[in-house]
C-alpha positions as CSV (number, residue, x, y, z in Angstrom):
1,X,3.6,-23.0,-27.9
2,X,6.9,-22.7,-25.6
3,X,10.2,-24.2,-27.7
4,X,12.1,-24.3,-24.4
5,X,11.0,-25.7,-21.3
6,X,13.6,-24.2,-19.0
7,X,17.6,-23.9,-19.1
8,X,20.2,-26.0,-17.1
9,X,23.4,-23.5,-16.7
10,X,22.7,-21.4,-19.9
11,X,21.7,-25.2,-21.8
12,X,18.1,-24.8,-22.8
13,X,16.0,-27.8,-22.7
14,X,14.0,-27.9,-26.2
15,X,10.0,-29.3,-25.6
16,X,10.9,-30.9,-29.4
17,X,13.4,-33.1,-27.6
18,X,11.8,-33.8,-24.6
19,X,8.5,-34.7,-26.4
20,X,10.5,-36.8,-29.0
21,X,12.1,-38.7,-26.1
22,X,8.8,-39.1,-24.0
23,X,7.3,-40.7,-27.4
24,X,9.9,-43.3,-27.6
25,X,9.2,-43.8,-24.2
26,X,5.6,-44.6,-24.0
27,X,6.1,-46.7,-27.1
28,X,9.1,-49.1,-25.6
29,X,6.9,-49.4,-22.3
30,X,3.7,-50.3,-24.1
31,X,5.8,-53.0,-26.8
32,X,7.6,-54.6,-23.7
33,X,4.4,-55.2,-21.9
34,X,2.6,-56.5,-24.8
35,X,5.7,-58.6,-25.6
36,X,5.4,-60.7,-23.4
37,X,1.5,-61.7,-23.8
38,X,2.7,-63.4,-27.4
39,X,5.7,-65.1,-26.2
40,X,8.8,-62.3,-26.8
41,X,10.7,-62.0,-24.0
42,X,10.7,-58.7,-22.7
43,X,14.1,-58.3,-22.2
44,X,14.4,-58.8,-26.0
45,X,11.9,-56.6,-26.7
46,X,13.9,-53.7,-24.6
47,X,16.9,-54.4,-26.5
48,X,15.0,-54.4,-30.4
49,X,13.7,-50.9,-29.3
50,X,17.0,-49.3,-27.9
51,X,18.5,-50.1,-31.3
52,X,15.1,-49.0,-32.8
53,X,15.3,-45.9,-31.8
54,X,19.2,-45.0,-32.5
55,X,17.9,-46.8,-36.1
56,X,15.1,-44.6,-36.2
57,X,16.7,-41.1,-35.4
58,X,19.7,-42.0,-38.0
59,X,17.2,-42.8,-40.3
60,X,14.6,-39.8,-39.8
61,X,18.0,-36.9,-40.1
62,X,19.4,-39.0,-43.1
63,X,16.5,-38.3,-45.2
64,X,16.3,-34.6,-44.2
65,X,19.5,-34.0,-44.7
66,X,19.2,-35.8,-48.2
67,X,16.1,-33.8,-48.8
68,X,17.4,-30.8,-48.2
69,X,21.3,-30.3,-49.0
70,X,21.5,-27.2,-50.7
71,X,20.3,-25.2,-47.3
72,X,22.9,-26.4,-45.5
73,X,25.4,-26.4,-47.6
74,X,24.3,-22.3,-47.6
75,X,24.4,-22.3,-44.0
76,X,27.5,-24.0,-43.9
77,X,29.2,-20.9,-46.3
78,X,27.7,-18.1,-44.7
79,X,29.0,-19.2,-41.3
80,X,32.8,-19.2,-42.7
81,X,32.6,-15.1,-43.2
82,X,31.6,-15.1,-39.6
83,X,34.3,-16.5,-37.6
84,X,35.7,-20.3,-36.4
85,X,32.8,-20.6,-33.7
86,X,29.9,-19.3,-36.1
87,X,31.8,-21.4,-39.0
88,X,31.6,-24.7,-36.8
89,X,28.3,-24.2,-35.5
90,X,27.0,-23.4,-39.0
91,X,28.4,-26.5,-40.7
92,X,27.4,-28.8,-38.2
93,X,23.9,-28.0,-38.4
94,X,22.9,-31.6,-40.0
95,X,23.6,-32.7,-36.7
96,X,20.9,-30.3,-34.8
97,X,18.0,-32.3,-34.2
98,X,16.7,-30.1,-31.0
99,X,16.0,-27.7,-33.6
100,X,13.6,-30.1,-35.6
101,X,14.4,-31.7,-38.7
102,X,13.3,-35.5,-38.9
103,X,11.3,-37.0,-41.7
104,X,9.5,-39.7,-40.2
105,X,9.7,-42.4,-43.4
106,X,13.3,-41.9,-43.4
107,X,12.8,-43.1,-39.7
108,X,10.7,-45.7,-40.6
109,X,12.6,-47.1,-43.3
110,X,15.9,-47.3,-40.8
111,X,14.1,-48.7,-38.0
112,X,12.2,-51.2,-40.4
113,X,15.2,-52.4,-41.8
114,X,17.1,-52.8,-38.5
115,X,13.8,-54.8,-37.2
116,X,14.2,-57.2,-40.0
117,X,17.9,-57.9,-39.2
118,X,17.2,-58.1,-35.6
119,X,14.9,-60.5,-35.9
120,X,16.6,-62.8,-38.2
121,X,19.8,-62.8,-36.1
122,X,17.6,-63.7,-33.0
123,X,15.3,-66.3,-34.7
124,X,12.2,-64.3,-33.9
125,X,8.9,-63.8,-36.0
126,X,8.6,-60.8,-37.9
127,X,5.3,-60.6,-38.5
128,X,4.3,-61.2,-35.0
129,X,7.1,-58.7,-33.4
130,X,5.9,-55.9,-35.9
131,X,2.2,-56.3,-34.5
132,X,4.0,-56.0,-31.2
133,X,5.5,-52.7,-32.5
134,X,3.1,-51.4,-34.7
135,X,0.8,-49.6,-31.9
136,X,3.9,-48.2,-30.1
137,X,4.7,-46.5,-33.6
138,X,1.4,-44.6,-33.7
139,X,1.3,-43.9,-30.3
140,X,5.2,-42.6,-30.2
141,X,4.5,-40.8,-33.4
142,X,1.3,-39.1,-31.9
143,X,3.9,-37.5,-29.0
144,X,6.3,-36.4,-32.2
145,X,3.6,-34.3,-33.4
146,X,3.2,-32.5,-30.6
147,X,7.4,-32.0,-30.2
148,X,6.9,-30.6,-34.0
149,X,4.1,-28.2,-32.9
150,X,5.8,-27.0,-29.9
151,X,8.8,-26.6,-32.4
152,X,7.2,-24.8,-35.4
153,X,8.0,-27.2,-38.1
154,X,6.3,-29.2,-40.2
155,X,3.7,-26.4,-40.3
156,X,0.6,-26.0,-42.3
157,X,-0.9,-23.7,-45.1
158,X,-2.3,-20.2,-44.8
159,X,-5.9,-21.2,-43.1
160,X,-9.1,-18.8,-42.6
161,X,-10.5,-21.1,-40.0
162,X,-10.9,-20.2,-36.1
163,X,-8.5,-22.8,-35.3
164,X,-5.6,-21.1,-37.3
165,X,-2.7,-21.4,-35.4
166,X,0.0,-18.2,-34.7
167,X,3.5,-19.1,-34.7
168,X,5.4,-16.5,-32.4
169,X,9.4,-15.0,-32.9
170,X,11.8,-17.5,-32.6
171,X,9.7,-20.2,-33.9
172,X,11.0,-22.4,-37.4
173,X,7.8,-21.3,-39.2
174,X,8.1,-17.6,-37.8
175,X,12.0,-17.6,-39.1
176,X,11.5,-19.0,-42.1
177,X,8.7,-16.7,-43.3
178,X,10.5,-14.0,-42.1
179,X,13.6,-15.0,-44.4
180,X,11.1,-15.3,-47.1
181,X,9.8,-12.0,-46.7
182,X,6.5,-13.6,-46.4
183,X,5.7,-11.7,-42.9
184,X,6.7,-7.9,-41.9
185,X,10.0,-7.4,-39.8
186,X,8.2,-5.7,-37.3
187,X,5.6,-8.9,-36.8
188,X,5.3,-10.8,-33.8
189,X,3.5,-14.3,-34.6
190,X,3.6,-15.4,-38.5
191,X,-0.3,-15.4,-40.1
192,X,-2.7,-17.6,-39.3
193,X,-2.0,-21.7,-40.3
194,X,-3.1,-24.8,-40.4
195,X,-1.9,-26.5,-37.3
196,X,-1.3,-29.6,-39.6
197,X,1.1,-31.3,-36.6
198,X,-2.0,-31.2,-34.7
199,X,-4.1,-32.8,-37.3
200,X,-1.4,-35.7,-37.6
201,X,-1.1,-35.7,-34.0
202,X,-5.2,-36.6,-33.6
203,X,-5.2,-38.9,-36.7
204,X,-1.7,-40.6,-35.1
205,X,-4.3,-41.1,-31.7
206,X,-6.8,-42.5,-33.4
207,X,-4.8,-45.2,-35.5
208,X,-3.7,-46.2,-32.1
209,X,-6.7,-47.3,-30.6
210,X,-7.7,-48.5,-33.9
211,X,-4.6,-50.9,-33.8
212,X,-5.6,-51.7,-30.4
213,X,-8.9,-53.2,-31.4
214,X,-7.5,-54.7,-34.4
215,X,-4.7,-56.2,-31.7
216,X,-7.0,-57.4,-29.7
217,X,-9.4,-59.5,-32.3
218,X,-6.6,-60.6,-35.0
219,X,-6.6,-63.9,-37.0
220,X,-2.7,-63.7,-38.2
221,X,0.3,-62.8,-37.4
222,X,0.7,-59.1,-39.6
223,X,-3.1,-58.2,-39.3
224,X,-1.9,-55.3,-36.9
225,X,0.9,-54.3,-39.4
226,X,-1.5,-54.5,-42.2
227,X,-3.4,-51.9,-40.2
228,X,-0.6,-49.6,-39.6
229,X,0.7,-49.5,-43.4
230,X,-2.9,-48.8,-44.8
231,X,-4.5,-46.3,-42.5
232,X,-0.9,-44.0,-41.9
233,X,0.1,-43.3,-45.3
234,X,-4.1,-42.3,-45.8
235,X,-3.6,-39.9,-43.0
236,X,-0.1,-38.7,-43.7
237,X,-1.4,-38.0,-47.5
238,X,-4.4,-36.1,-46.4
239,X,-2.3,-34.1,-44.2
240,X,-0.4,-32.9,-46.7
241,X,-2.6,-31.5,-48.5
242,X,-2.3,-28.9,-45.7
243,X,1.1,-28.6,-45.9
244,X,2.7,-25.0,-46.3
245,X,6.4,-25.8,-45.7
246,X,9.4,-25.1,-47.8
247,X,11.5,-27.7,-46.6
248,X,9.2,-30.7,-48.0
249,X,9.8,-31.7,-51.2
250,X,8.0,-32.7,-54.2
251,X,7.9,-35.6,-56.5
252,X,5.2,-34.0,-59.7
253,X,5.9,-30.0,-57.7
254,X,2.9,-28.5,-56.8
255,X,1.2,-32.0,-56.9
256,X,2.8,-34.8,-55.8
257,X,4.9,-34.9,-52.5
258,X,7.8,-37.1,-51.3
259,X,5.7,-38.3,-48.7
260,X,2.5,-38.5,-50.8
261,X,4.3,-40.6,-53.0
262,X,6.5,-43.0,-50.6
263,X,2.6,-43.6,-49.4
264,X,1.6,-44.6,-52.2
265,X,4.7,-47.3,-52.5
266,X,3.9,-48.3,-48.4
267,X,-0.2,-49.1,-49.6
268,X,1.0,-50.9,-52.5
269,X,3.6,-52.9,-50.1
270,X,0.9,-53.3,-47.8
271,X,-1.2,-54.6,-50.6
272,X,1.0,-57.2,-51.8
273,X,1.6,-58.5,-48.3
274,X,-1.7,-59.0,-47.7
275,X,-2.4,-60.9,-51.0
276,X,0.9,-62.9,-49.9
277,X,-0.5,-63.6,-45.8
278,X,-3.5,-64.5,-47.6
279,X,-2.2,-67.2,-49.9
280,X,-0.3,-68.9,-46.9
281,X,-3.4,-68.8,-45.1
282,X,-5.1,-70.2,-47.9
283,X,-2.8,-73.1,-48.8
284,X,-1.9,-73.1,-45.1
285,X,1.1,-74.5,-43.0
């Protein structure tokens, strides 16, 4: 994995960021063409995502932060016995999200919310712009993965399998084992691990086109949504399992996850939903 592309005048351009950005990319392309096939205007579309995105970011470090206050309120103090410049660039560090850090409900929950208010000030349909949006989540989320790989975070459990992955120097895994004592000084690339961003990654592909079919034979307005909010929070809580990070926290510890959990809340969301687009249907318009 290479964490920096290249640099521009001493800048180094982080594959995290870049694949982050391409993500969000592909996914606005893919819901303004599909926009306008149901009626949104495309324009309209363009806009929603633009404020989806600086919803979605905001969201994604907000919860990471929250998550995980204590580290940087460490690395915040043992910048200020190092000088001004160390101090600042130590207690700024909530702010570095080229170095990874995003929790992707956090992300969904801002962007979710912003949708909702968008679409309510613009006297759009919900249901019908999230099934617009709900492929371009997986798809963008997909390329994520890959930034977190390329990154180091988000990293998996010790793993005895050929496809162990080897995170080298420099790498977020590699630094924080180190710090933990959990790998030699002398090492080179941390033990092998479960590549968990590239499980997510794959399961992240395959909702897409799963989403697409759905898309393509839907009855409602929400079907594609449904989709999205039952077959995610499956994948995201299987992946965990494989989990090895210390930043991720833990609702029951050693059991239950944060994200396990939020899962749990999106299925039962998605459940009620679904029992309350069925009733409409039912008793109809």
């Amino acid at each position: 994995m290479r964490q920096i592309l290249f640099s521009i005048h001493g800048f180094p351009l982080h594959t995290y960021g870049v694949l982050i950005a391409l993500g969000f990319l592909v996914g606005i392309i893919l819901a303004a063409r599909d926009a306008r096939r149901v009626g949104i205007e495309p324009a309209r579309m363009l806009d929603l995502c633009f404020w989806i995105l600086v919803s979605g970011l905001c969201g994604a470090r907000l919860l990471y932060i929250i998550t995980n206050v204590p580290d940087y309120v460490g690395v915040c103090r043992d910048g200020i016995h190092q000088g001004w410049r160390q101090a600042l660039w130590n207690c700024t560090a909530a702010i570095h999200i080229w170095e990874g850090g995003l929790v992707f409900y956090g992300g969904f929950v801002g962007a979710l919310l912003l949708v909702v208010w968008y679409v309510r000030r613009h006297q759009m349909k919900f249901l019908r712009t999230a099934d617009v949006l709900a492929p371009s989540l997986a798809i963008g989320h997909f390329w994520g993965r890959l930034g977190c790989y390329a990154a180091g975070c988000c990293w998996g459990r010790a793993c005895g399998m050929p496809w162990g992955a080897r995170f080298p120097r420099g790498s977020l895994v590699f630094d924080d084992m180190l710090t933990h004592g959990w790998i030699e000084p002398g090492s080179d690339v941390t033990p092998a691990i479960h590549p968990t961003q590239l499980y997510e990654a794959g399961g992240e592909l395959m909702i897409f086109f799963l989403l697409l079919a759905l898309r393509a034979y839907k009855r409602f307005d929400g079907q594609v949504l449904l989709g999205y909010l039952v077959l995610y929070p499956v994948l995201r809580s299987i992946i965990e399992v494989f989990r090895g990070d210390a930043a991720r926290k833990f609702v029951i510890e050693g059991t239950l996850s944060t994200s396990q959990f939020v899962s749990i809340l999106v299925i039962g969301g998605a459940i009620a939903l679904a029992v309350t687009l069925r009733r409409r249907a039912t008793v109809g318009p």
